[in-house]
N, C-alpha and C positions, 0 to 999 in steps of 0.2 A: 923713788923711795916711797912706802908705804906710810899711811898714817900714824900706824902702830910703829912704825920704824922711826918715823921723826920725833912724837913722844916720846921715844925712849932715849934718842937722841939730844933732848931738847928737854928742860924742867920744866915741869906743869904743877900747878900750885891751886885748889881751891879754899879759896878765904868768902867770908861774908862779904857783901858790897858795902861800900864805906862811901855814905853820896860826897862829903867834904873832898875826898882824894878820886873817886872814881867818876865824878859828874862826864867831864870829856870823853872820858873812854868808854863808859856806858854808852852816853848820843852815837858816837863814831859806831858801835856795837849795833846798836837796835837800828842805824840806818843800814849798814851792810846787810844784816838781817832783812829788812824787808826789802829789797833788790833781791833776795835770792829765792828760786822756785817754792814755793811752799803747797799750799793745799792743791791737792791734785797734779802739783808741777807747775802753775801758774803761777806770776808774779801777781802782786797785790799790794799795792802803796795804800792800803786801809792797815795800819799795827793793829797786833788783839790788843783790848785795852789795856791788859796786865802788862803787854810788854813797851807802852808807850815810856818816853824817858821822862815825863816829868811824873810820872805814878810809879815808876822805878823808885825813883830820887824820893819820893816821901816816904818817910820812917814811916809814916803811920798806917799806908797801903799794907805792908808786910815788909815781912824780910826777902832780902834778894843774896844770892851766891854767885861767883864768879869763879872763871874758868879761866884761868891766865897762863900765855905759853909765851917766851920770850917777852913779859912787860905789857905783855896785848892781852884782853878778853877775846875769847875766841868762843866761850860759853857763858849762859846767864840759869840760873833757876830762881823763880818768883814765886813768892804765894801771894796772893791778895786775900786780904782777911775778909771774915764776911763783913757782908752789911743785911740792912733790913729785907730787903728784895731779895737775899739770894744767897747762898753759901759759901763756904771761902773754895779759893780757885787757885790751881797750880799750872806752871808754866814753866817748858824746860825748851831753850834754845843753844844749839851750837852749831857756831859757821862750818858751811859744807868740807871747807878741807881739811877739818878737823875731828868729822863724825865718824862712827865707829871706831873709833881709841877707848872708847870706855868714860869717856868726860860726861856723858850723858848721865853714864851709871851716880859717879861720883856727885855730881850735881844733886841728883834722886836721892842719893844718901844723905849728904846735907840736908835737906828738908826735912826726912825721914826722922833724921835723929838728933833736930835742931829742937832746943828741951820746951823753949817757946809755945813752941804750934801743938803741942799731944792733948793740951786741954782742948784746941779747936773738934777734935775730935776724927775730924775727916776732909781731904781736899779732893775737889774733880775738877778734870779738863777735860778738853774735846779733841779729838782728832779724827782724822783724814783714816776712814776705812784702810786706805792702800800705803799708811806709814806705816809700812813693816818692821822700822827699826822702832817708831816709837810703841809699837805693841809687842816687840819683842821685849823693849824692855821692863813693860809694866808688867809683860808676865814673868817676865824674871824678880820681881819685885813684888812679886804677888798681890798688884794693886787688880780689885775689881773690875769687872767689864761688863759692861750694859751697852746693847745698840740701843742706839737712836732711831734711826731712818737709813735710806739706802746708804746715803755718803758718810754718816757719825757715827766714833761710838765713842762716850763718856767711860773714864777711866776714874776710878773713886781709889784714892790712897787713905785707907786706914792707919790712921798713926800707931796704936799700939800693935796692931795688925801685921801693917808690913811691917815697923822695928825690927817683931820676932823674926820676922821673915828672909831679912837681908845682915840680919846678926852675923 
């Protein structure tokens, strides 16, 4: 059965992450996450910072979103607000057997149109030249695109920007 066939068979719910009720399922979450191929296809037991669980878990990093199918997170979306060093940052994960259903999408919306964040003004992330699914979907979201180097290219989401965009 297909991805898209089990979602549709199965309820998927995305809520804000709630650290009081979600702590366990977050940790359980971002460890499967990093066991599974990422940059380039390799594994890497290094989390991006954003997606660590205890910078999850603080309200004060950002806001996070969940992806829940049968009772399980099976996706996370993160922003980490800025700090002095550096600009706020966004971050969108969903485990493999669950990718291409559109969870990625939904997650991106959440962010997008979470009323919180439009004063930040603007989030970017980084990703893997050869994620085809994640640059399909920023240009479906009409989030910016700037190379980096051979391997990166930074994806900048304008808030009021894309909003209009994914209205």
């Amino acid at each position: 059965m297909s991805t898209t066939a089990l979602l549709t068979a199965v309820r998927s719910e995305i809520r804000p992450m709630v650290p009081s009720l979600d702590a366990a399922a977050v940790a359980d979450f971002v460890e499967s996450i990093a066991s599974e191929p990422r940059f380039f296809g390799q594994r890497t037991n290094v989390p991006m910072r954003s997606m660590s669980t205890s910078r999850l878990l603080h309200p004060i990093a950002g806001p996070s979103f969940v992806a829940i199918v049968d009772s399980t997170i099976v996706g996370l979306a993160h922003v980490e607000l800025p700090r002095r060093d550096r600009g706020a940052e966004f971050s969108i994960q969903v485990r493999s057997p669950w990718r291409r259903a559109g969870l990625g999408t939904k997650l991106l919306r959440s962010v997008i149109f979470h009323d919180d964040l439009e004063e930040l003004g603007s989030a970017s992330c980084l990703v893997a030249r050869n994620n085809r699914a994640a640059l399909a979907l920023a240009a479906s979201a009409g989030l910016e695109r700037r190379d980096l180097e051979v391997s990166l290219i930074e994806l900048r989401l304008v808030f009021g920007q894309s909003a209009r965009r994914c209205a």
